[in-house]
C-alpha positions as a Python dict, from the first residue, in 0.01 Angstrom:
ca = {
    (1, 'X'): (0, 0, 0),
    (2, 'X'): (-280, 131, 241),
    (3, 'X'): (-476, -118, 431),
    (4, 'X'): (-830, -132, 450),
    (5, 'X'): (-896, 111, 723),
    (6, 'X'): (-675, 331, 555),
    (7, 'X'): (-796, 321, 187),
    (8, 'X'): (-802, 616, -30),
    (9, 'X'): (-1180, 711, 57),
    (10, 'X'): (-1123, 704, 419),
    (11, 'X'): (-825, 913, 364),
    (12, 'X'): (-1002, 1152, 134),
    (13, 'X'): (-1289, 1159, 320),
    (14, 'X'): (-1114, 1203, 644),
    (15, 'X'): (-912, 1529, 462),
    (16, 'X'): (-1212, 1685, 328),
    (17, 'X'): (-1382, 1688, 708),
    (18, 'X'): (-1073, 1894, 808),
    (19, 'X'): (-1109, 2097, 531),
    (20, 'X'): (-1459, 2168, 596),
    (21, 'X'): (-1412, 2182, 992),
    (22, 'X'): (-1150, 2455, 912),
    (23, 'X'): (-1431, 2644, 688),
    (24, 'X'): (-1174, 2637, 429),
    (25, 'X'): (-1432, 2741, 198),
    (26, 'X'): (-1552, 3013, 375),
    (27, 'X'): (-1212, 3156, 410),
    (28, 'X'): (-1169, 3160, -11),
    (29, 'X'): (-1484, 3272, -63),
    (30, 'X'): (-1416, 3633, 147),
    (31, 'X'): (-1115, 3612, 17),
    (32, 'X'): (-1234, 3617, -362),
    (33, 'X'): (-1493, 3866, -230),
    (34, 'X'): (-1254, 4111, -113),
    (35, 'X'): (-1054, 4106, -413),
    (36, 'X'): (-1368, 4137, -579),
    (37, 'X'): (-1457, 4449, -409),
    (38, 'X'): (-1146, 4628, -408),
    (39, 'X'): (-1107, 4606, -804),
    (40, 'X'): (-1398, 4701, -848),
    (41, 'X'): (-1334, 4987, -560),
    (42, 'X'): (-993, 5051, -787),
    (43, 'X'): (-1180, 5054, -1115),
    (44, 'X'): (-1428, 5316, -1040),
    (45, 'X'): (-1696, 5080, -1154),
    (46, 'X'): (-2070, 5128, -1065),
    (47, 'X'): (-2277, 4826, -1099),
    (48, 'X'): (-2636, 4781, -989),
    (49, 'X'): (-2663, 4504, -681),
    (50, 'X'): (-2773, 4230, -980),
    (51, 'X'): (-2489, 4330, -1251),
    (52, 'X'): (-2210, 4328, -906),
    (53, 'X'): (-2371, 3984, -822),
    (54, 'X'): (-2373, 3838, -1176),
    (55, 'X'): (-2032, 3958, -1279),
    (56, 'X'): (-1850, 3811, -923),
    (57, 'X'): (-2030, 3463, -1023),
    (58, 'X'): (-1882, 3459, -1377),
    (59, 'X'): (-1567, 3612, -1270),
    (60, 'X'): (-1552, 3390, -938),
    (61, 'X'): (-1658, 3068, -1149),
    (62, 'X'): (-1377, 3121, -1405),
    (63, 'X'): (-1101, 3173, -1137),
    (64, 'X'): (-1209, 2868, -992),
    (65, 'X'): (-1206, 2655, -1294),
    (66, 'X'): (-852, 2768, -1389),
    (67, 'X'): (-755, 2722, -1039),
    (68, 'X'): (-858, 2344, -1085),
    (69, 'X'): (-711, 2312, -1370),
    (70, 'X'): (-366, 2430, -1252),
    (71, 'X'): (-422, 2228, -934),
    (72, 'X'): (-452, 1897, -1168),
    (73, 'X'): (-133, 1971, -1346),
    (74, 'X'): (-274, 2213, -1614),
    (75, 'X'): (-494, 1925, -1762),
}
């Protein structure tokens, strides 16, 4: 059992500082945006700037959500 300075929260909280400190975030986000780029590269696809910026969201946004899904155990 964790003790009071150690309860969940301050754990979480503690983790999600290193996570951010370590710019986790922006490290998946060029990730996602390169493999972005290059299928669209490998498709031959031309997209205006909007279309390229609208279609990464959706496309970025679903990823994401299946990603958290698989990450809670496929709930």
């Amino acid at each position: 059992m964790l003790d009071q300075s150690n309860s969940y929260f301050d754990i979480k909280n503690r983790l999600v500082g290193r996570f951010k400190s370590s710019k986790v975030d922006e490290k998946i986000s060029t990730l996602l945006q390169v493999a972005f780029d290059e299928a669209i590269k490998s498709e031959n696809i031309v997209l205006t700037r909007d279309d390229q910026k609208r279609l990464k969201t959706q496309i970025t946004t679903e990823f994401l959500d299946d990603l958290s899904k698989l990450l809670r155990g496929g709930q």
